[in-house]
N, C-alpha and C positions, 0 to 999 in steps of 0.2 A: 286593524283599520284605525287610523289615527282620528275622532270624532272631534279634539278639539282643534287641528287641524281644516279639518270641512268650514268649522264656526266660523274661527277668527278668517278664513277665506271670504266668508259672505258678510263678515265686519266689517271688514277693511271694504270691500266694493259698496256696502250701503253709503258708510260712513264718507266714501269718495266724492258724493254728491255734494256743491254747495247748498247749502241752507237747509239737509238734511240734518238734524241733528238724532243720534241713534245709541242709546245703551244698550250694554250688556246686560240682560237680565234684570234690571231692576231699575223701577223708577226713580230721576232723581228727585231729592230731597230739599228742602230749605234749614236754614241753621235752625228752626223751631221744630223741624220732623213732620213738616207738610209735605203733602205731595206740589212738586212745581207744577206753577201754571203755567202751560207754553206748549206749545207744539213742540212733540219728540216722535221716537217710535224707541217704542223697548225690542228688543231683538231675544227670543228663547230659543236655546238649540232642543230641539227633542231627541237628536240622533234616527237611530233608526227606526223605519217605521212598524214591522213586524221583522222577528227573527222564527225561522221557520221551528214546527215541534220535533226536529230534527234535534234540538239541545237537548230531550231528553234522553233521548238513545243513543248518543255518541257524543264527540267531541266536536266544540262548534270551533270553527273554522273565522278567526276575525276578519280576515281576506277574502270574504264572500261579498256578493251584492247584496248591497241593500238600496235600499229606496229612505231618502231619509228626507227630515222632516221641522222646517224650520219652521217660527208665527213669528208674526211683525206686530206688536201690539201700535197699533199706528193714531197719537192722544193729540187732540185740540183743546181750546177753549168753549167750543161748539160743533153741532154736526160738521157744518160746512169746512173747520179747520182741521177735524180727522178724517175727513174723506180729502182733503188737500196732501195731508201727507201720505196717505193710503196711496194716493196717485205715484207722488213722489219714488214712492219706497218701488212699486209695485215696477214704473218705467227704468229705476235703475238695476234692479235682479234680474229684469227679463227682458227682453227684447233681443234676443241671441247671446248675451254672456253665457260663460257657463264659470263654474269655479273649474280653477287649476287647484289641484291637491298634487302632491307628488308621489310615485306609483299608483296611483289612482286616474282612472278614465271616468268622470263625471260629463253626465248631460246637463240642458239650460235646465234651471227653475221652470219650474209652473204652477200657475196659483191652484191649488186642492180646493179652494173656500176664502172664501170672501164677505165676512160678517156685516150688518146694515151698518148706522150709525148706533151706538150703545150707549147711554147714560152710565157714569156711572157715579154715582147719587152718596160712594160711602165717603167720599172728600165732600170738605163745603168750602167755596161754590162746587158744583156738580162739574167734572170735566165729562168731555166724551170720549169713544175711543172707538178704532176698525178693526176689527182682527184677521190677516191676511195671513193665511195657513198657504206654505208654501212646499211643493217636494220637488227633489231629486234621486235619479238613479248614480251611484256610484259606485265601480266595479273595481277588484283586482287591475292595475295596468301590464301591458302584455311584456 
């Protein structure tokens, strides 16, 4: 199963939003090594969400289903501007998309979890952020 395949799928569809801005993996930075201040969302691929204890007694099979497991780290300047993109993020993944992966049969997203607003207090000023745990099934394609 091709995992960074799944990702850059659900990159490219957040990223498709206007006024969505959305990283890979890590926040951006300022030429000083600040964190930016500004509405984004960091995008983490987890992959899969459990592999069965099947791996210890035989050979696991990469072409199995899994159920996998994206977070939208979704940042403002205040509550109200991370619960703005938390929106953003949350109506462009779901609302009947589903990723296309090749050989692969994936269902839509669905939110797993949906964090309050969050301080967080270790940049100054304090940004806030949502964290939107998101999964999918994706199987061998027939």
């Amino acid at each position: 199963m091709n995992r960074q395949a799944h990702f850059e799928t659900i990159l490219t569809r957040a990223r498709a939003r206007p006024n969505l801005i959305v990283h890979d993996s890590t926040a951006p930075l300022n030429g000083d090594g600040t964190v930016v201040r500004a509405s984004y969302v960091v995008l983490h691929d987890h992959g899969p969400d459990e592999i069965s204890d099947r791996r210890y007694t035989g050979s696991r099979d990469g072409d199995e289903g899994r159920t996998m497991r994206v977070i939208g780290r979704c940042v403002g300047e205040d509550p109200a501007a991370a619960r703005r993109v938390a929106s953003a993020l949350i109506g462009q993944l779901t609302n009947g998309w589903t990723p296309i992966v090749p050989g692969r049969i994936c269902w839509p997203l669905l939110i797993d979890d949906e964090s309050e607003a969050i301080e967080d207090d270790k940049v100054s000023p304090s940004l806030w952020y949502v964290d939107v745990d998101f999964t999918y099934r994706s199987n061998r394609g027939g």
